[in-house]
MOPAC internal coordinates of N, CA, C and O (Angstrom, degrees):
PM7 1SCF
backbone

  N    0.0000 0     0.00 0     0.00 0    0    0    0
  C    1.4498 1     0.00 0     0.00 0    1    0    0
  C    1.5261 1   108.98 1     0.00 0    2    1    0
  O    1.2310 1   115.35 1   -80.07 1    3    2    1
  N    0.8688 1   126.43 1    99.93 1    3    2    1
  C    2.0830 1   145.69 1   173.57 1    5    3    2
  C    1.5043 1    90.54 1   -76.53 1    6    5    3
  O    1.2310 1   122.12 1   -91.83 1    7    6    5
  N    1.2019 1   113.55 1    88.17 1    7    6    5
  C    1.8871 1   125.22 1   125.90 1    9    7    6
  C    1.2074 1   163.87 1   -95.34 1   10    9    7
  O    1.2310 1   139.44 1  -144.53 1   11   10    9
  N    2.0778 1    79.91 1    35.47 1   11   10    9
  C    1.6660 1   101.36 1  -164.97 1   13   11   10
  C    1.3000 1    84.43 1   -92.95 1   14   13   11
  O    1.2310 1   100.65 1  -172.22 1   15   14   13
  N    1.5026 1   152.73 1     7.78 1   15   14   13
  C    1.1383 1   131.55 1  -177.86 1   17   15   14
  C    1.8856 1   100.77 1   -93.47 1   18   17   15
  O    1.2310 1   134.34 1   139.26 1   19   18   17
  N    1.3138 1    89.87 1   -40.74 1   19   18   17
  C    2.3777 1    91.74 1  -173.08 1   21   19   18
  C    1.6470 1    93.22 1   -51.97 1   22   21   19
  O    1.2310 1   124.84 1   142.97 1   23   22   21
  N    1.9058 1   108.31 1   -37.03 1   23   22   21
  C    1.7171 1    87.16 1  -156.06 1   25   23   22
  C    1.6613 1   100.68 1   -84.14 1   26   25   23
  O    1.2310 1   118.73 1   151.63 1   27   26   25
  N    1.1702 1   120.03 1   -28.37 1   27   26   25
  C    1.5157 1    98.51 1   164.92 1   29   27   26
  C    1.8021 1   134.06 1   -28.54 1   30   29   27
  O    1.2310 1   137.36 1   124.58 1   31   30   29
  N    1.2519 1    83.97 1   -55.42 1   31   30   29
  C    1.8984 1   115.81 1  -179.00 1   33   31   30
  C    1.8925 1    96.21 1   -51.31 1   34   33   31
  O    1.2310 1   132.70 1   152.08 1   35   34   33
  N    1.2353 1    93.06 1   -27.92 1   35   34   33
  C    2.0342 1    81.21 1  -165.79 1   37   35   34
  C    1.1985 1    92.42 1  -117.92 1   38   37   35
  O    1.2310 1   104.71 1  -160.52 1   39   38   37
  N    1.3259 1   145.86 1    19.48 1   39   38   37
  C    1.3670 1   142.19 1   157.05 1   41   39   38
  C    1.1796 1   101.39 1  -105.56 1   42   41   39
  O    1.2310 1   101.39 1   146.45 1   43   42   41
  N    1.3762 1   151.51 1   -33.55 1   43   42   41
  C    1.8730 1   125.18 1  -178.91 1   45   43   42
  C    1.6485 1   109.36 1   -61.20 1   46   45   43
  O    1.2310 1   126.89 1   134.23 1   47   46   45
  N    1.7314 1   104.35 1   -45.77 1   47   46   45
  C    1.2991 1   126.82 1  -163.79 1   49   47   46
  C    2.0605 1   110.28 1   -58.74 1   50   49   47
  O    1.2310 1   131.40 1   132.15 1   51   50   49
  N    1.5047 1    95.61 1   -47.85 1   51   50   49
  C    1.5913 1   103.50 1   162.75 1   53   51   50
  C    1.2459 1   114.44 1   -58.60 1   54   53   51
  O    1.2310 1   122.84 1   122.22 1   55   54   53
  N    1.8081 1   112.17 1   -57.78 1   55   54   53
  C    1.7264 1    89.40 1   173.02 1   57   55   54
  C    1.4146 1   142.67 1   -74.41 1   58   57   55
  O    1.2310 1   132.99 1  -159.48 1   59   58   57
  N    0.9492 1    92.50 1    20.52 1   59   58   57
  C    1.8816 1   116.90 1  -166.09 1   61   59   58
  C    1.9314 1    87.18 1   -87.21 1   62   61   59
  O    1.2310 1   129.63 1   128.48 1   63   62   61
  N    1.7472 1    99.04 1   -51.52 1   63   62   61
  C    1.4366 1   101.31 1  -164.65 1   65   63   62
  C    1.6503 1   119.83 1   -64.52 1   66   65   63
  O    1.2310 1   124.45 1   151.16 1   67   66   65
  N    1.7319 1   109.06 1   -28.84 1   67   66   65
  C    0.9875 1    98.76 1  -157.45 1   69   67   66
  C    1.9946 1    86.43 1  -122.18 1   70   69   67
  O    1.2310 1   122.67 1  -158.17 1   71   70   69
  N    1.1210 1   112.49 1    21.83 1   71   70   69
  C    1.3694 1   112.61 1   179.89 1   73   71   70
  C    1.8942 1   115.67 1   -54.39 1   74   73   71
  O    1.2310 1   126.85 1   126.73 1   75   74   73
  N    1.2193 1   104.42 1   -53.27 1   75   74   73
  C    1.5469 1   124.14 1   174.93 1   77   75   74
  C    2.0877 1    96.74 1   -41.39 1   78   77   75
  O    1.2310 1   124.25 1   118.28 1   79   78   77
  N    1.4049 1   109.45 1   -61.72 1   79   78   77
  C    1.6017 1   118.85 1  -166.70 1   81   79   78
  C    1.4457 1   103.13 1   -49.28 1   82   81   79
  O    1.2310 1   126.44 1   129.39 1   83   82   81
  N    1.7001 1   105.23 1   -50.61 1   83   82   81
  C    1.8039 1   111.29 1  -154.82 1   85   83   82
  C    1.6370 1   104.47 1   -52.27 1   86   85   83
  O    1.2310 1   106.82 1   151.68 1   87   86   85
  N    1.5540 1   142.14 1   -28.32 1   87   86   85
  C    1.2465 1   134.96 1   175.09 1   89   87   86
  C    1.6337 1   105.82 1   -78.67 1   90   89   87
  O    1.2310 1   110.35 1   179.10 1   91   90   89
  N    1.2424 1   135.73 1    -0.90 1   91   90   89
  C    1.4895 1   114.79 1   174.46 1   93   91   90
  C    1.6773 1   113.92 1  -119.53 1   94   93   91
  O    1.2310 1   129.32 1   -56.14 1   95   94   93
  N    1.3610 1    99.64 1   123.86 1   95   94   93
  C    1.2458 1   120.67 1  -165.46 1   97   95   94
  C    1.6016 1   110.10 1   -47.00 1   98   97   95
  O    1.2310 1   122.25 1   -40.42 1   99   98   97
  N    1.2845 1   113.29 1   139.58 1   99   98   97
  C    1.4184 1   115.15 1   165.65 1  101   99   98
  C    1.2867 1   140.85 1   -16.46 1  102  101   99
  O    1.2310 1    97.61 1   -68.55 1  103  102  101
  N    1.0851 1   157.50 1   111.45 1  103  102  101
  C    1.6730 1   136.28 1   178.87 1  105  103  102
  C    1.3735 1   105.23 1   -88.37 1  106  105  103
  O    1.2310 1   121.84 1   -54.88 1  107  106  105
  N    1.8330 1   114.07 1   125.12 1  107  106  105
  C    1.3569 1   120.41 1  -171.71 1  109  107  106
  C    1.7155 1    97.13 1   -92.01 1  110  109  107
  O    1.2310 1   121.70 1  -157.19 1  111  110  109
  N    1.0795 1   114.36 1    22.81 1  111  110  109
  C    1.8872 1   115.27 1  -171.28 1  113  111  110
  C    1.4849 1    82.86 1   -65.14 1  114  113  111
  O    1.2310 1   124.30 1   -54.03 1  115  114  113
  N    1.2575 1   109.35 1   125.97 1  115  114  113
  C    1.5275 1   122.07 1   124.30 1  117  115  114
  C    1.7177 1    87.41 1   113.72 1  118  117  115
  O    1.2310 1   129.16 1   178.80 1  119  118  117
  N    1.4085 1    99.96 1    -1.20 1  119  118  117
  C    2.0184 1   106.91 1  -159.75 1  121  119  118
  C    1.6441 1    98.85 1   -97.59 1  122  121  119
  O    1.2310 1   129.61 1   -38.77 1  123  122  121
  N    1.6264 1    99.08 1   141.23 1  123  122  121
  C    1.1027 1    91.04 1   164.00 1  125  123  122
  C    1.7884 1   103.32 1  -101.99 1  126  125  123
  O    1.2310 1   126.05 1   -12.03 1  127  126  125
  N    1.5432 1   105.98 1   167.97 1  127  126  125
  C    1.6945 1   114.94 1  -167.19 1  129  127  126
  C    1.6029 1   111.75 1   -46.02 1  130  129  127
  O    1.2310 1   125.70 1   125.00 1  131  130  129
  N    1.4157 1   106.65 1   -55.00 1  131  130  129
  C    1.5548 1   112.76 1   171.56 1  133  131  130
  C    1.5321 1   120.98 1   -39.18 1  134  133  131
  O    1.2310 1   109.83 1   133.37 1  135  134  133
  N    1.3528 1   136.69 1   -46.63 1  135  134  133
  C    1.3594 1   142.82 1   145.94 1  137  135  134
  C    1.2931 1   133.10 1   -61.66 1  138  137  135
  O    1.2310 1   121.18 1   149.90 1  139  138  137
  N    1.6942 1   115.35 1   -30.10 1  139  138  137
  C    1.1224 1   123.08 1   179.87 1  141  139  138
  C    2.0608 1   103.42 1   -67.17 1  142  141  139
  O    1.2310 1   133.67 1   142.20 1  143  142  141
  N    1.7259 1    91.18 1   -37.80 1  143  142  141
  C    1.7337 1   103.57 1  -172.04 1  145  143  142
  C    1.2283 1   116.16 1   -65.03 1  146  145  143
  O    1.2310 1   120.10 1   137.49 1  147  146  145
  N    1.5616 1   117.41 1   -42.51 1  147  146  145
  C    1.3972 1   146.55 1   171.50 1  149  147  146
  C    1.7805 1   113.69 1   -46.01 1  150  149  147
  O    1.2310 1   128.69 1   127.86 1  151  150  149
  N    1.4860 1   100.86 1   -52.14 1  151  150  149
  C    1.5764 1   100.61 1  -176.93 1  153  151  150
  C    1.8005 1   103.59 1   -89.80 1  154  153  151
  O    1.2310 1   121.93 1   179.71 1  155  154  153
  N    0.9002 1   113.91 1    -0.29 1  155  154  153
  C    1.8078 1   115.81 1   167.98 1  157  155  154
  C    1.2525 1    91.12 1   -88.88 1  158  157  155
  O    1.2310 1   111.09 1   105.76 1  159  158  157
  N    1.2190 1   134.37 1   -74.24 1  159  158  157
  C    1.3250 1   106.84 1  -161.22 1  161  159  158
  C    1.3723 1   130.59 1   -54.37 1  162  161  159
  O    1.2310 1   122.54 1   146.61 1  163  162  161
  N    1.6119 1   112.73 1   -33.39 1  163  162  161
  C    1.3163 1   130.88 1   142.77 1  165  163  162
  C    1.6878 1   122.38 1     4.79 1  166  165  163
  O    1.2310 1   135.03 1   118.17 1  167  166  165
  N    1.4439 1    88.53 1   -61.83 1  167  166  165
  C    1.4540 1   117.53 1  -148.38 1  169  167  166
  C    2.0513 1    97.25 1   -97.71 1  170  169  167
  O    1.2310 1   129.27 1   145.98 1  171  170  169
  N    1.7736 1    99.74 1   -34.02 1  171  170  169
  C    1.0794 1    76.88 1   178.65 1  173  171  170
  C    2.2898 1   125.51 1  -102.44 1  174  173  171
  O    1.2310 1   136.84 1  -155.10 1  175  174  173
  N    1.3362 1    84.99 1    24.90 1  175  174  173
  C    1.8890 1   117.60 1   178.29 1  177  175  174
  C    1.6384 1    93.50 1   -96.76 1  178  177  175
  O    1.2310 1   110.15 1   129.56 1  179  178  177
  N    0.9447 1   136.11 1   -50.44 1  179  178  177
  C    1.2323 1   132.64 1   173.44 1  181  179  178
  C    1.4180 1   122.00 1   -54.43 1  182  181  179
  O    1.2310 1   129.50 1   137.05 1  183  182  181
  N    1.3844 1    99.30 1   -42.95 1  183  182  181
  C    1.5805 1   107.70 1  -176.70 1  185  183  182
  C    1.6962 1   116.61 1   -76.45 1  186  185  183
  O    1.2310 1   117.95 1   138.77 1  187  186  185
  N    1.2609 1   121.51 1   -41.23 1  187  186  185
  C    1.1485 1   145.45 1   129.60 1  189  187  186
  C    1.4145 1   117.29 1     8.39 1  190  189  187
  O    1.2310 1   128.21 1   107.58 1  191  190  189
  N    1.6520 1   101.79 1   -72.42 1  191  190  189
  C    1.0463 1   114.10 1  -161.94 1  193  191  190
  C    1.7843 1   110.53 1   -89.41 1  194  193  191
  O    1.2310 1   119.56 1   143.77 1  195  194  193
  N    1.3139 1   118.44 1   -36.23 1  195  194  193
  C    1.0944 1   127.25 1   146.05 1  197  195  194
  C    1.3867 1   142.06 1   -51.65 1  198  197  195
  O    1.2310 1   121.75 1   171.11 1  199  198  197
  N    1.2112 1   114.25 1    -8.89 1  199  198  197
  C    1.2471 1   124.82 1   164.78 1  201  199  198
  C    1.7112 1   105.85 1   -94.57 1  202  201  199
  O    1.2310 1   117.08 1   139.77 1  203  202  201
  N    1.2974 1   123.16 1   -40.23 1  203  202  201
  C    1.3216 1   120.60 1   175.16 1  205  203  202
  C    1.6154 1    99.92 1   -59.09 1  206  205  203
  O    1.2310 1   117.57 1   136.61 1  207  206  205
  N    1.1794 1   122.24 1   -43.39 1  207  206  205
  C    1.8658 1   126.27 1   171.90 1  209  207  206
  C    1.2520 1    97.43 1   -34.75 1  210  209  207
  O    1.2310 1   116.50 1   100.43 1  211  210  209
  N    1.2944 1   124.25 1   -79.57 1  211  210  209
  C    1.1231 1   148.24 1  -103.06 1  213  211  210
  C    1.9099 1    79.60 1   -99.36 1  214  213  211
  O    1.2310 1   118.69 1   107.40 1  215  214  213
  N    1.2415 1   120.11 1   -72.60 1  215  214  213
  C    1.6862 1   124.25 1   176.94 1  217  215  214
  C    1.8793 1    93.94 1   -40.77 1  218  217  215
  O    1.2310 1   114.59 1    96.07 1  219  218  217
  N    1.1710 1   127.86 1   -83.93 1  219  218  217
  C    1.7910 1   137.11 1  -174.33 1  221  219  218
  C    1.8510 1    96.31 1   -15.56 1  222  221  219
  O    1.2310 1   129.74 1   118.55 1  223  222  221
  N    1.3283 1    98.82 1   -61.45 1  223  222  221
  C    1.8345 1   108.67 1  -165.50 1  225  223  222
  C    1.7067 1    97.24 1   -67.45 1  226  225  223
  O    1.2310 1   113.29 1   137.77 1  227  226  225
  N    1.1793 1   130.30 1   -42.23 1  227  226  225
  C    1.6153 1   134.80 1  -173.35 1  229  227  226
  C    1.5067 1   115.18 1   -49.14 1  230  229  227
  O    1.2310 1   141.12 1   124.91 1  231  230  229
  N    1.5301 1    76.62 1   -55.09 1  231  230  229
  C    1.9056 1    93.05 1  -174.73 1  233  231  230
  C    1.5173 1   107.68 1   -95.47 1  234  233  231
  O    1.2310 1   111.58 1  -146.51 1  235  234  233
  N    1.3398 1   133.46 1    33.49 1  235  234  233
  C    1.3518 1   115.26 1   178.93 1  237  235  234
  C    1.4649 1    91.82 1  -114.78 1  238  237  235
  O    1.2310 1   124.99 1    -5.19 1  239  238  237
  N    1.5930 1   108.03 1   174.81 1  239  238  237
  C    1.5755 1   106.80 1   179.40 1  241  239  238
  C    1.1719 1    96.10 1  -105.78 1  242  241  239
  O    1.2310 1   108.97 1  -164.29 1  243  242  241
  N    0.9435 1   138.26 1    15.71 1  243  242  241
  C    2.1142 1   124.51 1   164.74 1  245  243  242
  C    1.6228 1   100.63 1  -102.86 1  246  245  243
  O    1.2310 1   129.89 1  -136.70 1  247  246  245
  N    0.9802 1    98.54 1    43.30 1  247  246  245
  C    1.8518 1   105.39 1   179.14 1  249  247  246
  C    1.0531 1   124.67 1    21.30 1  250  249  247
  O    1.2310 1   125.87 1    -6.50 1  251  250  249
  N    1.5908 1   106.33 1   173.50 1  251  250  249
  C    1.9753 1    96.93 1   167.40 1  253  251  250
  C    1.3534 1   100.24 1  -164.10 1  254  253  251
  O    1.2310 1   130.42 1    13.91 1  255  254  253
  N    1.4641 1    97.50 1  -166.09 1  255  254  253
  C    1.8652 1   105.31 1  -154.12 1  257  255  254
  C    1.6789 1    94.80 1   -77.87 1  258  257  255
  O    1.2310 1   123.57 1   140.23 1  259  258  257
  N    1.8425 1   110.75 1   -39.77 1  259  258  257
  C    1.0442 1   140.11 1  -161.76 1  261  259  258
  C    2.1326 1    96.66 1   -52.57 1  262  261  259
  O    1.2310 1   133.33 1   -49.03 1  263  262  261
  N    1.8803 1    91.85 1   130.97 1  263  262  261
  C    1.7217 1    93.09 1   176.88 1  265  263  262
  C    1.6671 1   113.45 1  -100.12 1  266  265  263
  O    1.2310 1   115.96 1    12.19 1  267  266  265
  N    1.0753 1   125.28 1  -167.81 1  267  266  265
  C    1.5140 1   142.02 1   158.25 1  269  267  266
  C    1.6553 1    96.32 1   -70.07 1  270  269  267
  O    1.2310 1   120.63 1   123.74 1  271  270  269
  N    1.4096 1   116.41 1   -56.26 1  271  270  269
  C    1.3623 1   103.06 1   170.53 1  273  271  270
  C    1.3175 1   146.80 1   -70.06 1  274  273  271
  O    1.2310 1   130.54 1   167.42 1  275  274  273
  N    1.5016 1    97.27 1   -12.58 1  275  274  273
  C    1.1789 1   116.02 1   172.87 1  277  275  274
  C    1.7357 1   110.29 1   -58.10 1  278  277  275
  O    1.2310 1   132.45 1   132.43 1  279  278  277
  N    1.7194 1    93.55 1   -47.57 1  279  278  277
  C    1.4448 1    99.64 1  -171.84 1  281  279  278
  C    1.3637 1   117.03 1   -74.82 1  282  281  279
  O    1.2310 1   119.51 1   178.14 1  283  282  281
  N    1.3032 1   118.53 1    -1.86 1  283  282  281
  C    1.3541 1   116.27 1  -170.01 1  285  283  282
  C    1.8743 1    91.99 1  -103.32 1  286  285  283
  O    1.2310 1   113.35 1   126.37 1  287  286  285
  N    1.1090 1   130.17 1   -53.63 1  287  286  285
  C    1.3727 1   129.81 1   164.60 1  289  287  286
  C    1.8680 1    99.71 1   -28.86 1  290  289  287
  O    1.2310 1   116.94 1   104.10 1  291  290  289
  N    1.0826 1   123.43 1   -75.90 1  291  290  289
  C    1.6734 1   132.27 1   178.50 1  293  291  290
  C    1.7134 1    93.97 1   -13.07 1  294  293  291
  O    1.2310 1   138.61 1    99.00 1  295  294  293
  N    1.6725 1    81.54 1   -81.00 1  295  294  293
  C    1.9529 1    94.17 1  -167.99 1  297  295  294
  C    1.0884 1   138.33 1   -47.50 1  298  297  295
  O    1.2310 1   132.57 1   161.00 1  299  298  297
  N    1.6397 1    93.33 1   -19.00 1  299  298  297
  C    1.7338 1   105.09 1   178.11 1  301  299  298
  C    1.5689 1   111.50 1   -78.18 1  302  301  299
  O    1.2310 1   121.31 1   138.99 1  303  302  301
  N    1.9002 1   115.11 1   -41.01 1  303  302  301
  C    0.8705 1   140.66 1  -150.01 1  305  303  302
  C    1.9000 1   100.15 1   -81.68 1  306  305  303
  O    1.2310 1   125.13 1   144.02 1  307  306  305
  N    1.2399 1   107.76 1   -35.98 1  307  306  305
  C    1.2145 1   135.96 1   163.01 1  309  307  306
  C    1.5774 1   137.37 1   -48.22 1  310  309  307
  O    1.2310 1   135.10 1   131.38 1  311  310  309
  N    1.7911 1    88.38 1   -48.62 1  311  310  309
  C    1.5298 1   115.77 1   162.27 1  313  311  310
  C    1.7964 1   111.93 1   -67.56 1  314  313  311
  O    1.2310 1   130.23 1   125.06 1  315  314  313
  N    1.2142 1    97.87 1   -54.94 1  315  314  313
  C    1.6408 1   101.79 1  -173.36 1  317  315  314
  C    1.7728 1   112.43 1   -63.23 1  318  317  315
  O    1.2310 1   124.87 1   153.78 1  319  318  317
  N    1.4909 1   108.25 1   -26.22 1  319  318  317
  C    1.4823 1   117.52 1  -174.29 1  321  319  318
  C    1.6668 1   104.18 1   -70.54 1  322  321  319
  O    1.2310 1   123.05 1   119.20 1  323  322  321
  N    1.0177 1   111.76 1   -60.80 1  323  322  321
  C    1.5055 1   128.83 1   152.50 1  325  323  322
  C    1.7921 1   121.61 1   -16.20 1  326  325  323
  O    1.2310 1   127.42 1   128.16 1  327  326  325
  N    1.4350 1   103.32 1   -51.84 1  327  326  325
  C    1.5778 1   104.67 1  -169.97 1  329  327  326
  C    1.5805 1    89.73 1   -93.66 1  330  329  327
  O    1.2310 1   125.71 1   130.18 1  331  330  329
  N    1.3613 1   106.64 1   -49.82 1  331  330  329
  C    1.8760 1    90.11 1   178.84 1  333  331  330
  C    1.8635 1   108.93 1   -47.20 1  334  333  331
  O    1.2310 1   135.50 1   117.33 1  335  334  333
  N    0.5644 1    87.61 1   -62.67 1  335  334  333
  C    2.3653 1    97.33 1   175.51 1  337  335  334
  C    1.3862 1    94.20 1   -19.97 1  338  337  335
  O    1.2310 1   117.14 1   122.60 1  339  338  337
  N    1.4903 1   123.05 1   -57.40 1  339  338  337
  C    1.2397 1   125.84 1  -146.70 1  341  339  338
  C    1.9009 1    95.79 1  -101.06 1  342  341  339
  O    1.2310 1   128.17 1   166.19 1  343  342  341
  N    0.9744 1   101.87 1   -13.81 1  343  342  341
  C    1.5089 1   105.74 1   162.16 1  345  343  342
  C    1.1860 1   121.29 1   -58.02 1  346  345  343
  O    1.2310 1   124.12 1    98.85 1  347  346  345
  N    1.3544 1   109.70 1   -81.15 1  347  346  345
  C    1.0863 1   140.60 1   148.74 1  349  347  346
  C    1.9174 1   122.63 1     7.19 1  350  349  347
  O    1.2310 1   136.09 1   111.25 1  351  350  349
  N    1.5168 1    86.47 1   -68.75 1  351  350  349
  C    1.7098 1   119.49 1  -164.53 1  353  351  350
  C    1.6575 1    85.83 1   -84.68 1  354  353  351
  O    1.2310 1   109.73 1   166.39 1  355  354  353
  N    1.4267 1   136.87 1   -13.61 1  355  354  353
  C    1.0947 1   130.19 1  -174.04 1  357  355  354
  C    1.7353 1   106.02 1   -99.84 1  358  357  355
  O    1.2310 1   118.60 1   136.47 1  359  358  357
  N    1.1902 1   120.27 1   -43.53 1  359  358  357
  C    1.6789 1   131.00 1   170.93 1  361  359  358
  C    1.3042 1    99.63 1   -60.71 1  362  361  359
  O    1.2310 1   112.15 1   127.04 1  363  362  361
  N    1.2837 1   132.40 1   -52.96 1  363  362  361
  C    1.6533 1   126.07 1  -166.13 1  365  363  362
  C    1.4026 1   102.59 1   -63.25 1  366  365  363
  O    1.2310 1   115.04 1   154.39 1  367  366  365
  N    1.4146 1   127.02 1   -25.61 1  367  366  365
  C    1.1500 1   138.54 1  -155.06 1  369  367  366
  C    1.4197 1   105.59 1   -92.49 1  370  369  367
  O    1.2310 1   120.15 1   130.92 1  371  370  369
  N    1.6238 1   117.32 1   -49.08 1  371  370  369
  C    1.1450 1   127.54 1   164.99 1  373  371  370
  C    2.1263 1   120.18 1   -53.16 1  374  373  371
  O    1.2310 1   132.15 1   146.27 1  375  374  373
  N    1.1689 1    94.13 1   -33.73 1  375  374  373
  C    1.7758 1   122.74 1  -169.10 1  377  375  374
  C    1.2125 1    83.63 1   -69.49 1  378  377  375
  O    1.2310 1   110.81 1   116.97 1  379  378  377
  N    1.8025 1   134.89 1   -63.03 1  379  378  377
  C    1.1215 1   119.92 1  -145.70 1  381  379  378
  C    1.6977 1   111.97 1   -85.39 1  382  381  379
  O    1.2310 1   126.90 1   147.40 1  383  382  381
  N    1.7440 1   104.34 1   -32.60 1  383  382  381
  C    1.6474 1   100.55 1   174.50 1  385  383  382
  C    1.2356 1    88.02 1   -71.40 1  386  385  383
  O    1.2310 1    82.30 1    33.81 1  387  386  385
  N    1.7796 1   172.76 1  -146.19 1  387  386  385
  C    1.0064 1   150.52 1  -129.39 1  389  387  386
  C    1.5667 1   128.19 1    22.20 1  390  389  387
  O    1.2310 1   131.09 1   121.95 1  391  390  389
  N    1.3795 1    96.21 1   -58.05 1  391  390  389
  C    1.9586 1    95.63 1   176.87 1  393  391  390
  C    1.2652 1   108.87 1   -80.28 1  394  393  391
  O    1.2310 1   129.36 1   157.37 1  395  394  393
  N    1.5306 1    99.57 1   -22.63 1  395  394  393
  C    1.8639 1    83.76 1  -175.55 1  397  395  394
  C    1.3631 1   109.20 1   -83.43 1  398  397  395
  O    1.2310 1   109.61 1   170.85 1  399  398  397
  N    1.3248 1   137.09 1    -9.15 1  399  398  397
  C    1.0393 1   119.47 1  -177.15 1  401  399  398
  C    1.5263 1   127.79 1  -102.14 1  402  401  399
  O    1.2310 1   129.52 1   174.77 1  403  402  401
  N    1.9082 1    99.25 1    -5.23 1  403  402  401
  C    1.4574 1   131.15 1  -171.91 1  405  403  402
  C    2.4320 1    78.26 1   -77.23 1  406  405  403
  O    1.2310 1   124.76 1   127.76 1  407  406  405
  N    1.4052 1   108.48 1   -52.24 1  407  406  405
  C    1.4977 1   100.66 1  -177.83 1  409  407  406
  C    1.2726 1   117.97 1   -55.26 1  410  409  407
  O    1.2310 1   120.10 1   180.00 1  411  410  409

């Protein structure tokens, strides 16, 4: 049973929806680092993986919905997910020698 064709169909249309969101960084309001770190990386496995979509569908000859700009939106969106991660992984890091030295 081949149902890589339905999930194509519901992956351009999702990223269509949330294309505008994927460049603005997470809001850690209310987060602590461990979750805040957790849903970046999240975010940046998705992107990842959608960009490998997104290149596969570009360059194949049964075409796709997927653009050149599309892919360049991905990579950017990808890049920034990436430096927040490492933001992120850098404050928790800072937070935690902090308690140890407040002990």
């Amino acid at each position: 049973m081949e149902i890589t064709g339905s999930h194509n169909q519901f992956d351009y249309p999702t990223y269509r929806e949330i294309m505008g969101d994927l460049l603005l960084p997470i809001s850690g309001e209310g987060l602590d680092f461990d979750t805040l770190k957790r849903l970046c990386e999240s975010k940046v496995v998705y992107l990842k993986n959608l960009r490998v979509k997104c290149f596969k569908e570009t360059n194949s000859a049964n075409g796709s919905h997927f653009t050149v700009e599309d892919q360049a939106l991905i990579v950017e969106a990808s890049v920034q997910a990436s430096l927040q991660l490492r933001q992120v992984v850098l404050l928790a890091i800072a937070d935690n020698l902090a308690k140890r030295q407040v002990s």
